[in-house]
One Martini backbone bead per residue (centre of mass of N, CA, C, O) as a GRO file, in nm:
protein
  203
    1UNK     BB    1  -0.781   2.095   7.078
    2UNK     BB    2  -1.028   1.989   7.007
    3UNK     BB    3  -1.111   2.225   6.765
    4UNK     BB    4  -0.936   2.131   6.603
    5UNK     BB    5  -0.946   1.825   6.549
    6UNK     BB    6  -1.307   1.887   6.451
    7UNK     BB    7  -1.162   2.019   6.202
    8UNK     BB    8  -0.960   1.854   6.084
    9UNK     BB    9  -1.168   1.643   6.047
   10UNK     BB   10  -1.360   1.780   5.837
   11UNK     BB   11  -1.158   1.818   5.621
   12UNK     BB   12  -1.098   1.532   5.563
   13UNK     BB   13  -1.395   1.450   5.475
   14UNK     BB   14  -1.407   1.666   5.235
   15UNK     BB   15  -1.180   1.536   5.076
   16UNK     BB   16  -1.334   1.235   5.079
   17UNK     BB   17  -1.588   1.346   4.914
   18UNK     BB   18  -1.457   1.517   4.673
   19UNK     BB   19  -1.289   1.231   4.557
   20UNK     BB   20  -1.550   1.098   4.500
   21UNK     BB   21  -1.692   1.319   4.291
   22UNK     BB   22  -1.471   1.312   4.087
   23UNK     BB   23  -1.496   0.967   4.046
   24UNK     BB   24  -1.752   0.984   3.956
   25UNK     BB   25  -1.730   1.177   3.710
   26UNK     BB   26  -1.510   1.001   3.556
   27UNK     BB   27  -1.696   0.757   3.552
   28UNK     BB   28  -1.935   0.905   3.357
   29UNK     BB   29  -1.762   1.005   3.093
   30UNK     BB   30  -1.662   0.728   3.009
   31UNK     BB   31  -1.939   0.624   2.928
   32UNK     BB   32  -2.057   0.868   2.763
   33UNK     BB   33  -1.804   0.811   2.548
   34UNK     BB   34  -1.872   0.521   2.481
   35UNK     BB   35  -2.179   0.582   2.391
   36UNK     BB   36  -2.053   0.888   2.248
   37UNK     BB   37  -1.839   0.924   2.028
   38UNK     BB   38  -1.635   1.136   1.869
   39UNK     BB   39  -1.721   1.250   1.579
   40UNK     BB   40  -1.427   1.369   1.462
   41UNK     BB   41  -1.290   1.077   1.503
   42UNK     BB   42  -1.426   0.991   1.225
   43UNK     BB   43  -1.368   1.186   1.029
   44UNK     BB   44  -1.235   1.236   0.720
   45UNK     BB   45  -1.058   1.348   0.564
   46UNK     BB   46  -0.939   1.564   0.341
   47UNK     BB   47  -0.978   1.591  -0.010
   48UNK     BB   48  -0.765   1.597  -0.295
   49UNK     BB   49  -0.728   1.638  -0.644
   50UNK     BB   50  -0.436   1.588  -0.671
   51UNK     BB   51  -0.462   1.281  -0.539
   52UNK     BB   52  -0.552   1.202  -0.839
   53UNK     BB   53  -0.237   1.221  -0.993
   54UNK     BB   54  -0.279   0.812  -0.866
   55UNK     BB   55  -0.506   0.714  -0.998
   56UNK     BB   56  -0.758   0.459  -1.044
   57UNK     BB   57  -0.846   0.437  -1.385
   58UNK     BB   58  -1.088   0.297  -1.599
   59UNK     BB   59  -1.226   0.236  -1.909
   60UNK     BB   60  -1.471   0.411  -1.997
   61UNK     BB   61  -1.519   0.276  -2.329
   62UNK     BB   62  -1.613   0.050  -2.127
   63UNK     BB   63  -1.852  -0.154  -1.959
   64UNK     BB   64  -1.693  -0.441  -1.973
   65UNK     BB   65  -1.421  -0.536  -1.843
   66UNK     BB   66  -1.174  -0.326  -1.807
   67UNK     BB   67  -0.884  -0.126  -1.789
   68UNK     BB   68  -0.660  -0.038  -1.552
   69UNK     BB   69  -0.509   0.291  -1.459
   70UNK     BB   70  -0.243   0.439  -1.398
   71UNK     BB   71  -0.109   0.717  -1.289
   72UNK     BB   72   0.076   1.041  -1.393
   73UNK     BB   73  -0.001   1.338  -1.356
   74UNK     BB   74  -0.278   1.290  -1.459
   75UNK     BB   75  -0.176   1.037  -1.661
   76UNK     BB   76  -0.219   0.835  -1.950
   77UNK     BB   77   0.029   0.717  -2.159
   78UNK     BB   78  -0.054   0.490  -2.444
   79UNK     BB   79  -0.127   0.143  -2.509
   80UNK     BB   80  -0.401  -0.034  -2.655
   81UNK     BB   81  -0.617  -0.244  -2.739
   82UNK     BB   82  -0.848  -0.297  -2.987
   83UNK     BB   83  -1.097  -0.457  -3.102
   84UNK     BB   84  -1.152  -0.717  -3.230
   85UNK     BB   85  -0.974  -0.979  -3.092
   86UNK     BB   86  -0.856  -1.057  -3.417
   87UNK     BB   87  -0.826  -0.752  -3.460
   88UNK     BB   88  -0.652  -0.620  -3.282
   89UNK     BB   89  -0.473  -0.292  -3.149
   90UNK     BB   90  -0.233  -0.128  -3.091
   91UNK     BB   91  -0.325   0.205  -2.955
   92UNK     BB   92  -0.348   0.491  -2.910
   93UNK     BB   93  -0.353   0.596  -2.531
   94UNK     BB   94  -0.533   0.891  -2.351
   95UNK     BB   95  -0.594   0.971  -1.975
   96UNK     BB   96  -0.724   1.269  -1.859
   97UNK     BB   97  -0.788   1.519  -1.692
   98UNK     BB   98  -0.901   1.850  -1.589
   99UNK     BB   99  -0.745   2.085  -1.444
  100UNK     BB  100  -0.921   2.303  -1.412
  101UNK     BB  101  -1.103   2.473  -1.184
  102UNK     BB  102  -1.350   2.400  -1.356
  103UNK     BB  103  -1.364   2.092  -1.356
  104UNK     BB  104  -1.382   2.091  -1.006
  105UNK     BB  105  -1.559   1.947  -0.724
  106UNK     BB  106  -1.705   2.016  -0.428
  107UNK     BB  107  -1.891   1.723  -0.225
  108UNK     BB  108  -2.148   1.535  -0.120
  109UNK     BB  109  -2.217   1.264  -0.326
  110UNK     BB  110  -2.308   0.994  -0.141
  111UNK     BB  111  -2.448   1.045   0.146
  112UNK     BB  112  -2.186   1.067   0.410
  113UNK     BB  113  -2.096   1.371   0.523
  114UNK     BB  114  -1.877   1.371   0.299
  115UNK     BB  115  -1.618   1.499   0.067
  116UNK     BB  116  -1.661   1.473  -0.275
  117UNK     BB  117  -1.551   1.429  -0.629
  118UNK     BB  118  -1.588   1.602  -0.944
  119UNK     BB  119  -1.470   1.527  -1.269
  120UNK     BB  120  -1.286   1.554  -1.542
  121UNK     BB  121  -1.227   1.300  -1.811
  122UNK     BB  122  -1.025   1.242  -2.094
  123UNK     BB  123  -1.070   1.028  -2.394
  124UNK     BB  124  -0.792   0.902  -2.626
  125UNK     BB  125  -0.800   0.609  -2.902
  126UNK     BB  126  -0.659   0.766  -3.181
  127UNK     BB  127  -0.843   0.963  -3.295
  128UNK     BB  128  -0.997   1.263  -3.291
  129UNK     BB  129  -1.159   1.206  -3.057
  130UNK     BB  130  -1.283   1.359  -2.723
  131UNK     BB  131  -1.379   1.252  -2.457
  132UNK     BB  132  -1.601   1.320  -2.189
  133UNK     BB  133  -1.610   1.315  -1.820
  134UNK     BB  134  -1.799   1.252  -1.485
  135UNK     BB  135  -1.656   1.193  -1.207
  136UNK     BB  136  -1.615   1.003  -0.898
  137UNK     BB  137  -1.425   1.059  -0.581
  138UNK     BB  138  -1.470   0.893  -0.291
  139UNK     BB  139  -1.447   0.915   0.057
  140UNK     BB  140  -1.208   0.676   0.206
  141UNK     BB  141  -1.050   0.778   0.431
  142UNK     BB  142  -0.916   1.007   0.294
  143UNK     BB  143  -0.962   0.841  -0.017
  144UNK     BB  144  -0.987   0.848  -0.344
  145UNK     BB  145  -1.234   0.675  -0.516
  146UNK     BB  146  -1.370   0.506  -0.748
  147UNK     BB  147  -1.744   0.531  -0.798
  148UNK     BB  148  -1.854   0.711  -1.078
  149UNK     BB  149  -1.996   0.747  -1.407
  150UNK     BB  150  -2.029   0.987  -1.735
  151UNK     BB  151  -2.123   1.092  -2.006
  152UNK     BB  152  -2.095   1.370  -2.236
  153UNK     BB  153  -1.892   1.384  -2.494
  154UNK     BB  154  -1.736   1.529  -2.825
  155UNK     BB  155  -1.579   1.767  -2.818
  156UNK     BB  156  -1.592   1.998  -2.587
  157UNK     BB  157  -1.662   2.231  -2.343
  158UNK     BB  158  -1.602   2.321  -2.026
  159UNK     BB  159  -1.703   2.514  -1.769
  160UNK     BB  160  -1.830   2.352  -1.553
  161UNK     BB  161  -1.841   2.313  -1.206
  162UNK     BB  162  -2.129   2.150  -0.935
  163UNK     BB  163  -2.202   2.118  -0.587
  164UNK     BB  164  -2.533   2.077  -0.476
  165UNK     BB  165  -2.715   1.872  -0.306
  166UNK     BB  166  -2.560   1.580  -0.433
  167UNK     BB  167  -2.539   1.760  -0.705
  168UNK     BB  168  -2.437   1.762  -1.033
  169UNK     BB  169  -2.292   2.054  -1.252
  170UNK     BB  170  -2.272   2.052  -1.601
  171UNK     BB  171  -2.111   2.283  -1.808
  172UNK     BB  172  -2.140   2.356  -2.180
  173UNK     BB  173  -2.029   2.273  -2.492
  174UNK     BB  174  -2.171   2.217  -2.800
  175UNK     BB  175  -2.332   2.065  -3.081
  176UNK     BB  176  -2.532   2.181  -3.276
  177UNK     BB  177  -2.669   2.157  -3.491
  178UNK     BB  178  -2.438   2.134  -3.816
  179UNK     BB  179  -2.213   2.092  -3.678
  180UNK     BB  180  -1.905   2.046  -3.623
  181UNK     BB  181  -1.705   1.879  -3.370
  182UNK     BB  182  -1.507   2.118  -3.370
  183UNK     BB  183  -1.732   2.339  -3.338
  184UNK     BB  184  -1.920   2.463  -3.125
  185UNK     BB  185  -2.185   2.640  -2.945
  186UNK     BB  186  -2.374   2.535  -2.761
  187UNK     BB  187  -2.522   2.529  -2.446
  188UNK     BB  188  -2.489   2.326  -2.146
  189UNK     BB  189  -2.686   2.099  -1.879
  190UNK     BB  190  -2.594   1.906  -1.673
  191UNK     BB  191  -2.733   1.653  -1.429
  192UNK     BB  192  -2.639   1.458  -1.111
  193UNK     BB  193  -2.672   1.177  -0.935
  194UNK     BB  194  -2.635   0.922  -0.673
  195UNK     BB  195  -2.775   0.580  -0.748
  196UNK     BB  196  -2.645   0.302  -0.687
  197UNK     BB  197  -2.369   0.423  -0.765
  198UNK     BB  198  -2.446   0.570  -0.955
  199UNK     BB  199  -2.522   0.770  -1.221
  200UNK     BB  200  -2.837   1.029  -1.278
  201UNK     BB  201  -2.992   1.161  -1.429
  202UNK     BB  202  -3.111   1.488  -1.390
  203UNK     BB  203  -3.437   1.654  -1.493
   0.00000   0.00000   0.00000
């Protein structure tokens, strides 16, 4: 009966000693966990070209206080204001995405870790002319925001975008010496990085 007893007594302390480091285990790893969360619930969703086909969008070819535009299946058309105040006209208006799997590309193009968007944007004011931009559009918690845009010509021929180690590198065709604008022949490559918010010729 003692050894019974000096037995059962053993066990009850081994299991109130193995509960007491279970309870300092759990809050060890609490303390842990507090002062290093998991990086992937930080992490924004990953965000899709799609998504940009009801983005908010300002009117490239004004540089100061433009007018901005919500698309609809990526694209605005409509009439805007052109020329000075008092000679202003409503002027067809057209602003679209280039949705060719060639004309837009993902990665971190911001430098916070995650991928944003490069897209190319083409805009038509009512002339022959047909402008095409470089647009950025940023991973802000899942939800792509226009960051920042450049100018590339007038009735290009996109051939590719990519972005690789921050850098955005934009293929096309443009047109050559003594070229009339519609029909381009030159190969041409652009590159942007993001600095200050602005994108900036890579040289």
């Amino acid at each position: 009966m003692k050894n019974y007893q000096n037995g059962f007594a053993g066990s009850k302390s081994a299991v109130i000693i193995a509960a007491i480091v279970l309870i300092g285990a759990a809050a060890y790893c609490a303390v842990v966990m507090r002062k290093h969360p998991s990086s992937e619930a930080a992490v924004p969703s990953p965000i899709a070209f799609s998504q940009l086909f009801t983005a908010k969008i300002p009117d490239l070819t004004v540089d100061s206080d433009p007018q901005t535009f919500t698309l609809s299946n990526g694209q605005y058309s409509g009439t805007m204001k052109q020329g000075e105040a008092e000679d202003a006209q409503d002027l067809p208006f057209l602003i679209a995405f280039d949705t060719a799997t060639s004309s837009y590309a993902y990665g971190d193009i911001d430098g916070d870790g995650v991928s944003d968007i490069a897209a190319i944007i083409g805009e038509n004011t009512g002339g022959t002319g047909y402008f095409d931009y470089l647009a950025v559009f940023a991973n802000k918690g899942g939800v792509p925001t226009f960051a920042a845009y450049a100018y590339l010509g007038d009735r290009i021929m996109i051939k590719k975008v990519s972005v690789s180690k921050g850098v955005i590198a934009v293929d096309f065709i443009t047109q050559g010496p003594n070229e009339p604008m519609c029909c381009g022949t030159l190969p041409k490559t652009l590159s942007f990085s993001m600095v200050g918010g602005k994108l900036v010729e890579v040289k």
